[in-house]
C-alpha positions as CSV (number, residue, x, y, z in Angstrom):
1,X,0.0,0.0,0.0
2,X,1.1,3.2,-0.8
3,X,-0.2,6.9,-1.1
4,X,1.5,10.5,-1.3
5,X,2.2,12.4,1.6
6,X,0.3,15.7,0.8
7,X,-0.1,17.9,3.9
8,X,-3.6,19.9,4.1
9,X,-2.0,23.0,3.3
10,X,-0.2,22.2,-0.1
11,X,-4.1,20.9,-1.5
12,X,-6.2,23.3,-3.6
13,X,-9.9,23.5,-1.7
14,X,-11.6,20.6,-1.7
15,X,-15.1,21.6,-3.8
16,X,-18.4,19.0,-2.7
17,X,-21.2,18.2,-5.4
18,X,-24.0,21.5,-5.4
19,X,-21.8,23.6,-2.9
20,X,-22.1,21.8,0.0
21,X,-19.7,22.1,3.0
22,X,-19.4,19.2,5.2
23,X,-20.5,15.7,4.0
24,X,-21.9,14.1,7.4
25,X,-21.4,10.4,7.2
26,X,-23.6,8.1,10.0
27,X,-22.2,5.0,10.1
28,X,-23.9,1.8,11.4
29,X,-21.8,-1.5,12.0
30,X,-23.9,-4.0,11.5
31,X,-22.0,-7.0,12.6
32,X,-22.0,-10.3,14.0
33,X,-20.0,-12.7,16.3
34,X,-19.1,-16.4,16.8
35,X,-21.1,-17.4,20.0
36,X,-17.8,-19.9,20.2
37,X,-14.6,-20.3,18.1
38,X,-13.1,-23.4,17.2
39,X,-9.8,-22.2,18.8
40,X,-9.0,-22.0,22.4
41,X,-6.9,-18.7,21.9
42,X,-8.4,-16.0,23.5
43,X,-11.3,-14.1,22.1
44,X,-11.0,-10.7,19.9
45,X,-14.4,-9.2,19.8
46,X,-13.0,-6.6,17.6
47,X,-14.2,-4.2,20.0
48,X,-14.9,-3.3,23.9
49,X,-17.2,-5.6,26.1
50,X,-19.6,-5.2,28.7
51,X,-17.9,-7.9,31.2
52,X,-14.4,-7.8,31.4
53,X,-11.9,-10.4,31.4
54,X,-10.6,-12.5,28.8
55,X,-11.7,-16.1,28.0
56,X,-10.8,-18.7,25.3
57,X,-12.6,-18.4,22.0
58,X,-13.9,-22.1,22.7
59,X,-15.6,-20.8,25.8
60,X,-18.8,-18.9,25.1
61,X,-19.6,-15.5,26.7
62,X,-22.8,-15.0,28.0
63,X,-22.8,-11.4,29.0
64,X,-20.8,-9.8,26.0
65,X,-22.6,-12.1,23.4
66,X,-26.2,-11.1,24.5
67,X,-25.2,-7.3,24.9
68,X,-24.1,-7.2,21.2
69,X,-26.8,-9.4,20.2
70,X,-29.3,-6.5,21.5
71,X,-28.1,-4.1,18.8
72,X,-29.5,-6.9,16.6
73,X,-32.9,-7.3,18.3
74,X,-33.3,-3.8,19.8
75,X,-30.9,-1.3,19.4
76,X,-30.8,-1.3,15.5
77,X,-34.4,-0.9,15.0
78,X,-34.7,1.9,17.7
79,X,-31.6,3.6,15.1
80,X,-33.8,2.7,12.2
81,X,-36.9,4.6,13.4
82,X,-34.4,7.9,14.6
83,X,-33.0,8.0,11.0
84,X,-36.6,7.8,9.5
85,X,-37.9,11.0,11.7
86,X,-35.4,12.6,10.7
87,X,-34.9,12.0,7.3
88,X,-31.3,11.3,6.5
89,X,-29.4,8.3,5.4
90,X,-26.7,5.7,7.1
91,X,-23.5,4.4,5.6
92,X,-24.1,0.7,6.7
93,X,-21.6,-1.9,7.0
94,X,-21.9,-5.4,7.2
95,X,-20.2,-8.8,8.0
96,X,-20.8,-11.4,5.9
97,X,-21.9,-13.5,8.7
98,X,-24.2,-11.0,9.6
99,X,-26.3,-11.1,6.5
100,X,-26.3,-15.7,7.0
101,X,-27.6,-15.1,10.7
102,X,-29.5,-11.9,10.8
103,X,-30.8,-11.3,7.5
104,X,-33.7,-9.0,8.5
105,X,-31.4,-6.4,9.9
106,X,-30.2,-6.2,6.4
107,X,-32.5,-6.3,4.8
108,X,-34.2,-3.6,6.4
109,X,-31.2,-1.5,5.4
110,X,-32.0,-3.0,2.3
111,X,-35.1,-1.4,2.2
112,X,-34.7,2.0,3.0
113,X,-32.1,2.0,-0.4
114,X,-28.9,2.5,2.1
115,X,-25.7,2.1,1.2
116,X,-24.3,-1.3,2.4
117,X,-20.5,-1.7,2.9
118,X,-18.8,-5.3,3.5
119,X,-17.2,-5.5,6.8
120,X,-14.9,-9.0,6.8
121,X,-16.6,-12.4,6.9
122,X,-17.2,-12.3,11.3
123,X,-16.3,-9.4,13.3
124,X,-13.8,-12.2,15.7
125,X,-11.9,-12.8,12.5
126,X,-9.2,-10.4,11.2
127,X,-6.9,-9.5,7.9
128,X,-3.9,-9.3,10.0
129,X,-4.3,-12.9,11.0
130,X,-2.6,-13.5,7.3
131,X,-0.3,-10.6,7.0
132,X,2.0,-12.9,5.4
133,X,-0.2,-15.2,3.7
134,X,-1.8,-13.0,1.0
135,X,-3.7,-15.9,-0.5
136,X,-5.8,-16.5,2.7
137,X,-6.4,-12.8,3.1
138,X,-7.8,-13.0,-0.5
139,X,-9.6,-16.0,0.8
140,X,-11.6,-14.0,3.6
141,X,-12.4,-11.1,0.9
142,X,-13.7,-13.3,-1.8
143,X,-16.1,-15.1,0.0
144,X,-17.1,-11.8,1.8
145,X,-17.8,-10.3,-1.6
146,X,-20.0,-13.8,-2.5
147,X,-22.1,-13.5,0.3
148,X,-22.2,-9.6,-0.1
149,X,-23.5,-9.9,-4.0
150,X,-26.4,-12.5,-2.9
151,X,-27.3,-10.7,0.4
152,X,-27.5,-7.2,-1.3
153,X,-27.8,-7.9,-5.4
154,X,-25.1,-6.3,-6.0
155,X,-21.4,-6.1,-6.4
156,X,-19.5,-4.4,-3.4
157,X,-17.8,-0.6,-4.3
158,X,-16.2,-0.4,-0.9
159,X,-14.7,-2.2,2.2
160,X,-13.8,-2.0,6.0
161,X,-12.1,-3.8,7.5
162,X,-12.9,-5.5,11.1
163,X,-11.4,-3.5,14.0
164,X,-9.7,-1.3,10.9
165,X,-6.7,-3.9,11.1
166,X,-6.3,-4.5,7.3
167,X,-2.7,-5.7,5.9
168,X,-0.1,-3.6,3.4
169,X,-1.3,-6.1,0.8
170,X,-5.0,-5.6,1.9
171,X,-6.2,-2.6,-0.7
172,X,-3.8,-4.3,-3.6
173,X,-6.8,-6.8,-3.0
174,X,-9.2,-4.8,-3.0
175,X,-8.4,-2.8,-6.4
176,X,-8.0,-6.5,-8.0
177,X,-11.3,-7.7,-6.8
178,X,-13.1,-4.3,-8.4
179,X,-13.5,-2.2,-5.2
180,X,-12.8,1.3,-5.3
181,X,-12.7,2.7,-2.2
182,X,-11.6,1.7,1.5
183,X,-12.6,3.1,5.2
184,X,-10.0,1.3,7.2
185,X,-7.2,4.7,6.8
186,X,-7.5,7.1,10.0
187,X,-5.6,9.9,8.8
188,X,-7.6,12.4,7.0
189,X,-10.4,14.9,6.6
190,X,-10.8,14.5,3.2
191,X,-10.7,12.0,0.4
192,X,-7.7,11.3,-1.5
193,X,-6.4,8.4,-3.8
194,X,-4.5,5.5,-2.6
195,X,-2.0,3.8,-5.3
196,X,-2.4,0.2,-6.1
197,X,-0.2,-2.5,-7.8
198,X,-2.9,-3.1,-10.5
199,X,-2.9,0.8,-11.2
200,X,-7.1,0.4,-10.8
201,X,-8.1,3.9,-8.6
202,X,-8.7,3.4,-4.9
203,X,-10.3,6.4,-2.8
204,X,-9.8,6.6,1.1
205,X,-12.6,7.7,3.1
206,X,-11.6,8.1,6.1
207,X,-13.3,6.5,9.0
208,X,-13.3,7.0,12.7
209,X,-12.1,5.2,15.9
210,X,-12.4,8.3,18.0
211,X,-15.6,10.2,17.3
212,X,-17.3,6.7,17.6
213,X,-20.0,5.4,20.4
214,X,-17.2,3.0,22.1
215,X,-15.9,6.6,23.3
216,X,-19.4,6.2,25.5
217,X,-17.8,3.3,27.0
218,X,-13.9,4.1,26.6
219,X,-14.6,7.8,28.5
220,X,-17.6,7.3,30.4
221,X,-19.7,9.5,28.2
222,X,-23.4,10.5,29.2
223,X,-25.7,11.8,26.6
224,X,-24.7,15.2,27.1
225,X,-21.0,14.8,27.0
226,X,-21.6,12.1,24.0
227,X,-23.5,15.0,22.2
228,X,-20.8,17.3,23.1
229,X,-18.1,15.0,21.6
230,X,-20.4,15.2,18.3
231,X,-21.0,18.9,18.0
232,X,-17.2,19.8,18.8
233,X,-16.3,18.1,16.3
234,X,-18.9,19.2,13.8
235,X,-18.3,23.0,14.9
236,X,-14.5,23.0,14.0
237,X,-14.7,21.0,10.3
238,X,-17.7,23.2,9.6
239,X,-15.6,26.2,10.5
240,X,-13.0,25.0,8.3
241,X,-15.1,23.6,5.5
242,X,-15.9,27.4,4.5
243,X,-13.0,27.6,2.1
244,X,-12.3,23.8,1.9
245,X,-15.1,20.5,1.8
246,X,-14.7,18.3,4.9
247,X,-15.8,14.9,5.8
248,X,-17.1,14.2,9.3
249,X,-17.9,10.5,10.1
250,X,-19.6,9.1,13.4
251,X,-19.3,5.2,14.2
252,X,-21.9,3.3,15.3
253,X,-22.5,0.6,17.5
254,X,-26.0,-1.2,17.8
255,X,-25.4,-2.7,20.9
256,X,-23.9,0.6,21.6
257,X,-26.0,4.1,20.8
258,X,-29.0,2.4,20.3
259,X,-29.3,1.6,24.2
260,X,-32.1,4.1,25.2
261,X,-30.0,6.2,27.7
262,X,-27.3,7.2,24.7
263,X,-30.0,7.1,21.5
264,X,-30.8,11.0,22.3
265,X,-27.2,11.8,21.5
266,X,-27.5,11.1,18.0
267,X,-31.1,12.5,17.7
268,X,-29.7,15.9,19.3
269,X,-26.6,15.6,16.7
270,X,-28.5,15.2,13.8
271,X,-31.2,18.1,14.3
272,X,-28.3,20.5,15.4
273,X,-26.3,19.5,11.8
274,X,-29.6,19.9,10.1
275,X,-29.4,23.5,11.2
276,X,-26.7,24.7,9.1
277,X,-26.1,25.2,5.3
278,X,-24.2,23.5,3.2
279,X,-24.2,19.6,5.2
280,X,-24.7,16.8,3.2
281,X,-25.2,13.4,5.1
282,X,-23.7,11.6,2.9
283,X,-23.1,7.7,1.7
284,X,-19.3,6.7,1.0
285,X,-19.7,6.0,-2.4
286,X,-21.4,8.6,-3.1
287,X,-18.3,10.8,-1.8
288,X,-16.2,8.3,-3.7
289,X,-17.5,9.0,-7.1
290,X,-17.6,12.4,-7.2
291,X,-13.7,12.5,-5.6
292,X,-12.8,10.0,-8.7
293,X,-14.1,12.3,-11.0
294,X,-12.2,15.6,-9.5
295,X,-9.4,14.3,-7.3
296,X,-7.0,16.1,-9.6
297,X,-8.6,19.9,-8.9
298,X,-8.1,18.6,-5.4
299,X,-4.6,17.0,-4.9
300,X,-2.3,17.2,-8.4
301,X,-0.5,13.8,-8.8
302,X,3.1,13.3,-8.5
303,X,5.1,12.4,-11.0
């Protein structure tokens, strides 16, 4: 993997479809997990529990798997019914498992016409478990992709990888499979091209392990703090989006913001961004194929 190093100030403004400011991307994980592993190595939920401690990955957790199971029977629906009232869009991604064992919740996605990302094949599984075994890592994204293309009807445009941890050989992959753009970078307010080995475009679109719902859990956010984090971060990229475009992304959680003590968070969020001119909530691909089309107005490629 390998992209330029082109520091904010040496890139011409950054110019978003109809004059818009700041594309606003919601994003919902929808993903599932392995009630047991085959392996007795510890377990790597890919993301913070709700009982701490560690056990094997043949041992199954009660308390953790039933608490991320609830964004799946609850919390995603209560999200669902938020984004309807208020009339904007998510940027979903999805495990492959996720559509084989809770095919409602995607559908329902489905449904409302929402962009749908693949997010690995389980959420316990990662790309850095074949850093040096490119043909497994291929392995993992290919039958992602199958079950992706039945599930949604489709072929996939984008990818994320679980917990972020792709490999250097990971957006090669990508590029060669016919994806063009990838979340997993987390340096960047703004799109820009990554180079591949195959010379086929790959845009980066930045996502977010900070302004995220696991800071609720991570900090000890309430609802007002959680709202806070939200709107800071809005404030100073809209600020700066008045002479160049900005990106803000939020990660969701199921099991996470759609617990009814945090779900006001996001509803406050979304009616204070709906205040201002010039936001677009936004879908990645979206984003990624108007940045194809004018990434060189943007950021001039080096020879």
């Amino acid at each position: 993997m390998e992209y330029d190093f082109v520091p904010l100030p040496d890139r011409n403004p950054l110019v978003w479809p109809d004059g818009k400011r700041l594309a606003v991307i919601l994003t919902i994980n929808m993903e599932y997990w392995d009630p047991v592993q085959e392996s007795d190595r510890p377990f790597y939920p890919g993301g913070p529990g709700i009982v701490g401690g560690s056990l094997p990955g043949n041992v199954y957790d009660n308390p953790n798997f039933t608490w991320r199971e609830y964004g799946q029977r609850v919390g995603v629906w209560r999200i669902l019914d938020l984004l309807d009232a208020e009339g904007v869009q998510a940027s979903c991604t999805m495990n492959a498992k996720m559509a084989l064992k809770r095919r409602r919740v995607i559908d329902a996605a489905k449904e409302r016409g929402w962009e749908i990302v693949p997010h690995n094949f389980v959420q316990d599984e990662l790309l850095t478990d074949y850093m040096f075994d490119e043909a497994k890592e291929r392995d993992v994204i290919r039958r992602t992709l199958d079950v992706y293309e039945q599930a949604i009807g489709k072929p996939a445009k984008g990818w994320l990888s679980s917990s972020l941890r792709s490999t250097l050989n990971t957006v090669d992959i990508l590029a060669e499979e016919g994806l063009y753009f990838i979340t997993d970078l987390l340096n960047d307010d703004q799109p820009y091209m990554v180079k591949t080995r195959s010379g086929a475009p790959m845009v980066s679109i930045s996502y977010t392990s900070e302004v995220n719902d696991f800071s609720f859990l991570r900090q000890g956010l309430t609802v007002e703090t959680g709202f806070a984090m939200f709107r800071e971060q809005f404030d100073w990229l809209y600020g700066e989006s008045g002479t160049s475009g900005r990106f803000m992304n939020i990660g969701l959680h199921p099991h996470v913001i759609g617990q009814p003590f945090r779900i006001r968070a996001l509803r406050d969020f979304i009616q204070y961004a709906k205040g201002f001119d010039g936001v677009w909530f936004a879908n990645r691909e979206e984003i990624a194929d108007w940045y194809l089309k004018t990434h060189e107005s943007h950021i001039v490629p080096k020879t």
